[in-house]
C-alpha positions as CSV (number, residue, x, y, z in Angstrom):
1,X,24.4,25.1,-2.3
2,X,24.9,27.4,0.6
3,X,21.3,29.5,1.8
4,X,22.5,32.0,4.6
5,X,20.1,32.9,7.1
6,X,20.5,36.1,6.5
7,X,19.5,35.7,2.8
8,X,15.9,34.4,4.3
9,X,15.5,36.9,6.9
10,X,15.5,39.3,3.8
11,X,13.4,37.2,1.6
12,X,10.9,36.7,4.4
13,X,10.7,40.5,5.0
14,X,10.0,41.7,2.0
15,X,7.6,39.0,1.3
16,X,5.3,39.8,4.3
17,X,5.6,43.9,2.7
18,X,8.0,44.9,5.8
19,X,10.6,47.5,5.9
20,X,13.6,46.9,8.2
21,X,12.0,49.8,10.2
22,X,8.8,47.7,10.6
23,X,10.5,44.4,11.2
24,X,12.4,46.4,13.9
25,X,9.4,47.6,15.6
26,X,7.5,44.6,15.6
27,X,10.4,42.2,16.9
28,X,11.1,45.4,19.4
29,X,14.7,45.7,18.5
30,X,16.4,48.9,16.4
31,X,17.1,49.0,13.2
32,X,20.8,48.0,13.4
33,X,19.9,44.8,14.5
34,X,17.9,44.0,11.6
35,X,20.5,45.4,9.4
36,X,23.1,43.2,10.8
37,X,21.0,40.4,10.8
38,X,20.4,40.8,7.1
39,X,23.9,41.2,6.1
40,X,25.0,38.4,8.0
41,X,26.9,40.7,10.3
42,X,25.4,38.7,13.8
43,X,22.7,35.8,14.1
44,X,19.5,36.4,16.2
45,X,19.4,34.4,19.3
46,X,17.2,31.2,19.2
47,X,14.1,33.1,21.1
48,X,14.3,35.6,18.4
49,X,14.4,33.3,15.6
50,X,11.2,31.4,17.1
51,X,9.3,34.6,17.2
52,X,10.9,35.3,13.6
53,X,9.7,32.0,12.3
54,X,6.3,32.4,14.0
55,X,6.4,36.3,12.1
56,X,6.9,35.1,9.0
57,X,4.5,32.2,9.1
58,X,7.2,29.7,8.4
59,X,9.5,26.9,10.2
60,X,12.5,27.5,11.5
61,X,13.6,24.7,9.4
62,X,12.4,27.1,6.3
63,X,13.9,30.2,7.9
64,X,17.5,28.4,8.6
65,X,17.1,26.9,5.0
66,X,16.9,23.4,6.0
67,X,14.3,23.2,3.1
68,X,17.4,23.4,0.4
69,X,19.0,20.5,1.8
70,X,15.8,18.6,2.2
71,X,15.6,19.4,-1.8
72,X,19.4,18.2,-2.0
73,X,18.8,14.6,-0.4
74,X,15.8,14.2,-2.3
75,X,17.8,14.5,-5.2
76,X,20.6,11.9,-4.1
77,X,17.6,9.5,-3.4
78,X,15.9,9.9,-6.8
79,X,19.7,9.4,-8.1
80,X,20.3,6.0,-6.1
81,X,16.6,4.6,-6.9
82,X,17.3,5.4,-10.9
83,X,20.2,3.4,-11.2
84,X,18.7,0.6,-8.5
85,X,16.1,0.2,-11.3
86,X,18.9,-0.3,-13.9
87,X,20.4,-2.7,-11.8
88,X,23.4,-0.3,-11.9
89,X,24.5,-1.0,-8.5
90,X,28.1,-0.4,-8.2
91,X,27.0,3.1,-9.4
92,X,24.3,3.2,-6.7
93,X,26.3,2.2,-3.9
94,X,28.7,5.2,-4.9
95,X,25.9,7.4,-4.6
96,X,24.5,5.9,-1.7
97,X,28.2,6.2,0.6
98,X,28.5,9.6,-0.9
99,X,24.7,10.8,0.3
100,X,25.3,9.0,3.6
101,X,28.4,10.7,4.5
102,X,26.8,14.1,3.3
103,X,22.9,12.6,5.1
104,X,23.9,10.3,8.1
105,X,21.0,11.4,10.1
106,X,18.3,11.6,6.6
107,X,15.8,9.2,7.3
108,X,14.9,8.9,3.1
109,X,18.6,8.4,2.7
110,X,18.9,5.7,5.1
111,X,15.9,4.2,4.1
112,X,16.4,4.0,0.3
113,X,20.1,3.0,0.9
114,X,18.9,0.1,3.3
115,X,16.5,-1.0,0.5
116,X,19.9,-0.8,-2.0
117,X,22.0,-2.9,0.1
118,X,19.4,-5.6,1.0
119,X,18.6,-5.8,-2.6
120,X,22.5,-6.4,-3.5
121,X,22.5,-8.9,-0.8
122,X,19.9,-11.0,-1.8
123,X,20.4,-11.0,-5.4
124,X,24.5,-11.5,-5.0
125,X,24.2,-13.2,-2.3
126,X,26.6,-10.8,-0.3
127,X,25.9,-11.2,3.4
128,X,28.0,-8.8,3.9
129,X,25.4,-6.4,1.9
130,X,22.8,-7.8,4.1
131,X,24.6,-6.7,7.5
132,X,25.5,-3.1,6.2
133,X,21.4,-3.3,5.1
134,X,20.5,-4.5,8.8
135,X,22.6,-1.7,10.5
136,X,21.0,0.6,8.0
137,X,17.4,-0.3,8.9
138,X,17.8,-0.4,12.5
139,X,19.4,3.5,12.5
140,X,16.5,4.3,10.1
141,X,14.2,3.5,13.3
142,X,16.0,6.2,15.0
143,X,14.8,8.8,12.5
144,X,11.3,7.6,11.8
145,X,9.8,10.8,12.8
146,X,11.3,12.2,9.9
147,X,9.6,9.8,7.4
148,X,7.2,11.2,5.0
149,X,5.8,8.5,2.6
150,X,2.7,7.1,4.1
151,X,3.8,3.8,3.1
152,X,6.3,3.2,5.5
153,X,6.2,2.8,9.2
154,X,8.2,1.1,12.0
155,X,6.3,-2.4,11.4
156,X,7.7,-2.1,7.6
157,X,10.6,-1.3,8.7
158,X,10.7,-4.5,11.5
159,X,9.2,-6.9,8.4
160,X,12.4,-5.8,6.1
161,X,14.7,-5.9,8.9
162,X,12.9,-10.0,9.5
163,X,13.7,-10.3,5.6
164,X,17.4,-9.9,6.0
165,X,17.2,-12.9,8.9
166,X,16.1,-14.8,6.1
167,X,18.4,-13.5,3.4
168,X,21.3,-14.2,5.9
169,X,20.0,-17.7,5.8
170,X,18.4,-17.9,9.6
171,X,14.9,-18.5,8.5
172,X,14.0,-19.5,11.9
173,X,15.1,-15.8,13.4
174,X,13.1,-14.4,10.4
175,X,9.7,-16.4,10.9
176,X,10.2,-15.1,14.7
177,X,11.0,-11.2,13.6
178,X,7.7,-11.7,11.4
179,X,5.7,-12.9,14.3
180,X,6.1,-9.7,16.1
181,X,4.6,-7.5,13.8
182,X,2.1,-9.9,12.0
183,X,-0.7,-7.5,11.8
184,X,-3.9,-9.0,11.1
185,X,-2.4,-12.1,10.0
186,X,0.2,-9.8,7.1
187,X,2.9,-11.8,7.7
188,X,1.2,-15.0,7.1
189,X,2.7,-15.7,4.2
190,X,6.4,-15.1,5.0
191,X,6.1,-17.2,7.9
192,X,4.5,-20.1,6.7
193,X,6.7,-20.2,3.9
194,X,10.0,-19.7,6.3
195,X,8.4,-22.5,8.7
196,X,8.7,-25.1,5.6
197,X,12.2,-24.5,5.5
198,X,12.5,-25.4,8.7
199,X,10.7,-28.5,8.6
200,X,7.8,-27.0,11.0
201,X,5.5,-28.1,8.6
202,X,2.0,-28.4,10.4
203,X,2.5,-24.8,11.8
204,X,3.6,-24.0,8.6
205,X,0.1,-24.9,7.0
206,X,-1.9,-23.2,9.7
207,X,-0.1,-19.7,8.7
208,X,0.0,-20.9,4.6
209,X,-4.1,-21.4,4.8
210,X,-5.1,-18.7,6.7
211,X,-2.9,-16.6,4.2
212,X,-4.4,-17.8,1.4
213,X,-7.9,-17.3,2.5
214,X,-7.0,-14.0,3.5
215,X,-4.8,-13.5,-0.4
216,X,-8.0,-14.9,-2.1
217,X,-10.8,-12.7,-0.8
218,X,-8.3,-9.5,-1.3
219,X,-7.9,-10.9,-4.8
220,X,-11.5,-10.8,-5.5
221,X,-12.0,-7.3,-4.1
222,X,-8.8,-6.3,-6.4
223,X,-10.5,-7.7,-9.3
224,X,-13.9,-6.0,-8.8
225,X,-12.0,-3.3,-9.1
226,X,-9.8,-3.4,-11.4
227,X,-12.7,-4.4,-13.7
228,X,-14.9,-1.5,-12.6
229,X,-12.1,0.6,-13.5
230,X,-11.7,-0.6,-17.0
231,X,-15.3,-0.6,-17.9
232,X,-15.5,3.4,-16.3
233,X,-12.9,3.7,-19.0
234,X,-15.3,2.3,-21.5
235,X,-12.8,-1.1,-21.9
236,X,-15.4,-3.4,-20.8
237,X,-14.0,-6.8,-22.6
238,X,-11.7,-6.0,-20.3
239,X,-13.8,-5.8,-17.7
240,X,-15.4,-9.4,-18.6
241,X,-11.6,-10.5,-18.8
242,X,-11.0,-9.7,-15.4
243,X,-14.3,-11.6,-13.7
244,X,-14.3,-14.6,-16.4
245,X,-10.2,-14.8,-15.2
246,X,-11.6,-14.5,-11.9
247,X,-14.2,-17.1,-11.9
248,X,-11.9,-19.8,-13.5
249,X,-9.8,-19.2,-10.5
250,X,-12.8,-20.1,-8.0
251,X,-13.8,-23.1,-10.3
252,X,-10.3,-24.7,-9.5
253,X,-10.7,-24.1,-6.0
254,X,-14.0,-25.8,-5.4
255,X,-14.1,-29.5,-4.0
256,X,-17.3,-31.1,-6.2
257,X,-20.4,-31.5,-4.3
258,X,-19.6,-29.1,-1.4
259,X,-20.7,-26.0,-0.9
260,X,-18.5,-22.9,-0.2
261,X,-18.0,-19.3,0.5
262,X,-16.8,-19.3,-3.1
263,X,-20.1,-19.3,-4.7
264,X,-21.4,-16.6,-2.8
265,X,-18.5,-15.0,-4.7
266,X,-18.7,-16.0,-8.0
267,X,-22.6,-15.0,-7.8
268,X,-21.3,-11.6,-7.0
269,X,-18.7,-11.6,-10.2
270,X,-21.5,-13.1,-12.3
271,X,-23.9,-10.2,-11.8
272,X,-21.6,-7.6,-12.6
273,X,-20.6,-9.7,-15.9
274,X,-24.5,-9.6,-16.5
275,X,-24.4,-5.4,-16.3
276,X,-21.2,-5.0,-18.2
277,X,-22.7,-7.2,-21.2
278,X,-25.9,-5.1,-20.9
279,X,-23.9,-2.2,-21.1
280,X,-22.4,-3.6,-24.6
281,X,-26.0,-4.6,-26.0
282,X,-25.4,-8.0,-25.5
283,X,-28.5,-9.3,-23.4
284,X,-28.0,-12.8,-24.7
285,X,-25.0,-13.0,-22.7
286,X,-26.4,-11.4,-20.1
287,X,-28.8,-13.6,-19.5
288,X,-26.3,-16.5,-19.2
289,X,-24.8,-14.4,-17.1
290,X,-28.2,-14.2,-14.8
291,X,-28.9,-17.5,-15.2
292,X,-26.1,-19.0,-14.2
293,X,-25.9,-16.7,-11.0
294,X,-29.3,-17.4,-10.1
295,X,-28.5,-21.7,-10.0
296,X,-25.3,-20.5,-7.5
297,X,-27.5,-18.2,-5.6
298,X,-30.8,-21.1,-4.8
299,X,-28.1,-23.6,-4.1
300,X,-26.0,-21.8,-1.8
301,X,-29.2,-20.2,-0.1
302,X,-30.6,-24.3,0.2
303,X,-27.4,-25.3,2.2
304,X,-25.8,-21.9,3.4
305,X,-22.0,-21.9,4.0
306,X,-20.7,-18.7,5.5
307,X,-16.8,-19.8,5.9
308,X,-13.7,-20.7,3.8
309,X,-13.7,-24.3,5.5
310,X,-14.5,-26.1,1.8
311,X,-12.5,-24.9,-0.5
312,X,-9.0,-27.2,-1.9
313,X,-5.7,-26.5,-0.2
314,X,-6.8,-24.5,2.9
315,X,-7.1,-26.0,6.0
316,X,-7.5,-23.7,8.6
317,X,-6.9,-24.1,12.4
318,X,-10.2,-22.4,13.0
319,X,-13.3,-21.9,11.3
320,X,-13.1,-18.8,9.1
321,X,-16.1,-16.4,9.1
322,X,-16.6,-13.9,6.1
323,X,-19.2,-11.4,5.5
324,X,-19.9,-9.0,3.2
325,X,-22.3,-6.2,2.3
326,X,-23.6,-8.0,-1.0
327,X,-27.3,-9.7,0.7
328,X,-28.8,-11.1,3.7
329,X,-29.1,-14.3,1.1
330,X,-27.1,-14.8,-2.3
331,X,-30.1,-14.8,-4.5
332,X,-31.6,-11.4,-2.1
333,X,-28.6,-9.8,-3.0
334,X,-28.2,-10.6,-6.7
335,X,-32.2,-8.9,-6.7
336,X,-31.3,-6.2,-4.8
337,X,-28.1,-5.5,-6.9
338,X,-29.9,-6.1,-10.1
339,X,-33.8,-3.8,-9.3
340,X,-31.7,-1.6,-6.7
341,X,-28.3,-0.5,-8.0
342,X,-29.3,2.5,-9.0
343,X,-27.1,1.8,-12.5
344,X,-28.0,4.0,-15.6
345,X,-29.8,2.2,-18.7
346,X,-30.6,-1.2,-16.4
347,X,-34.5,-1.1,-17.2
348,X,-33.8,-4.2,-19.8
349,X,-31.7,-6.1,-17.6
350,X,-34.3,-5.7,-14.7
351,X,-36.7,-6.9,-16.8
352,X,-34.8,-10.0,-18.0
353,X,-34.1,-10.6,-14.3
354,X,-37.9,-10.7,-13.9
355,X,-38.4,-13.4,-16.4
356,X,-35.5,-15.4,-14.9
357,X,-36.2,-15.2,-11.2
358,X,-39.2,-17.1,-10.9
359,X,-38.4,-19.9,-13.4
360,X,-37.5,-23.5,-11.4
């Protein structure tokens, strides 16, 4: 689809109320000129079409009708990503050659064909798929400042162009690609992983723990969640499904007899099971609930453990500290969360919480 500039230089003007007369006086040129504009007749110079732009309160992208071909790649994209999901992918790589002939310089349309080709490559196994990927992600750095989903950035775009290394069969190149951009220890898991295939097992570990500490504490956080979600909804045996799931994942992961970050956790989970069962008239299982987060809370307060060191499978390099905003002390902060949460219709279970506190 063809949008002529003089087609927007009309829209524009009549949107803003303007006759050509006007126009003419306030862009201090004659009426001719605006005539000839708008029928296509001559093009305003570039100064003119800035002050145009800045006139009409639009972009000069808008103004030369860049938007229409914005709308048009979009649409190739959408295209491609439909049949990607139906694993239709000689279809999609027609669609992709045709949109990057028509896009070579889109930065959606290299990015979502880069994602089709590494995708061929690694479920085919076509290295050749992987290269054309590679050369695909490493233009689609060129045109980052283009990019418009919030979830993409130059270090995704680096950790997908370490992936191919590793689809290519280099998983040494790939742990090394990863390194560079391992943000807060993001990568963790990619490179311990790619280090095991390359026998570099002891620094593989070091990455593996530290990833799973890091997978484990963003799981419980996903959780709360998740189960705060459902019981907003008014679902709450699906909330108590997600923090009984939750706590059966913690109970494989202690080592008997020690003492762990995880049972400040599972104190945490516990009380919000208590609330959720109060909400559902069930104080008998509340007060399991209590009670058994109260035993966690005065034994991890007797022999307090602020790190991940004691839990099965991680062994980190270095000590691991983790905080969070739940107490000064486990049992202070199951209190506080129980008498000071501020949660509607809590009166009974602060009550119960009164019997239960001060028992032995």
């Amino acid at each position: 689809m063809r949008l002529t500039l003089s087609d927007n230089i009309r829209s524009c003007r009549k949107t803003m109320g303007f006759t050509q007369e006007q126009l003419a006086e306030a862009m201090n040129v004659t009426v001719g000129a605006v005539s000839k504009w708008e029928s296509g007749a001559t093009t305003p110079e570039l100064s003119v079409l800035l002050e145009l732009a800045a006139l009409f309160e639009v972009s000069v992208d808008a103004l030369l009708g860049y938007h229409v071909l914005d709308s048009q790649s979009e649409q190739a994209v959408e295209s491609i990503r439909d049949l990607m999901k139906g694993k239709k992918y000689d279809q999609a790589v027609h669609e992709a050659k045709k949109a990057l002939l028509k896009y070579p310089n889109r930065f959606e349309v290299v990015w979502c064909a880069a994602e089709l080709y590494q995708t061929i490559g690694c479920e085919k196994r076509e290295p050749a798929a992987t290269r054309k990927a590679q050369e695909l992600l490493k233009h689609s750095l060129c045109l980052l400042d283009q990019n418009k989903d919030e979830a993409v950035d130059e270090a995704v775009v680096r950790n997908q162009l370490a992936q191919t290394w590793a689809d290519l069969g280099k998983p040494e190149r790939a742990a090394e690609e990863y390194k560079k951009y391992n943000y807060a220890g993001l990568n963790n898991s990619s490179i311990g992983f790619l280090l095991t295939l390359c026998g570099r097992y002891e620094e593989a570990g070091t990455y593996l723990s530290s990833a799973a500490v890091n997978h484990l504490s963003g799981l419980i956080r996903v959780v709360m969640g998740m189960a705060e979600c459902a019981a907003h909804e008014g679902n709450l045996s699906q909330a108590q499904e997600l923090l009984s799931w939750m706590c059966s994942i913690l109970s494989g992961l202690r080592i008997p007899g020690k003492v762990s970050y995880l049972d400040r956790a599972e104190v945490i989970l516990l009380s919000r099971q208590a609330r959720y069962s109060n909400a559902a008239g069930d104080m008998a299982a509340a007060e399991g609930y209590l009670r058994r987060a109260a035993g966690l809370a005065r034994r991890l307060d007797a022999s307090p453990e602020y790190g991940m060191e004691n839990i099965r499978f991680c062994h980190t390099a270095k000590p691991v500290l983790v905080y969070d905003s739940f107490g000064r002390t486990a049992f202070q902060g199951l209190e506080d969360s129980l008498l000071h949460g501020g949660e509607p219709d809590s009166s009974s279970l602060q009550e119960l919480w009164r019997k239960i506190k001060d028992e032995p």
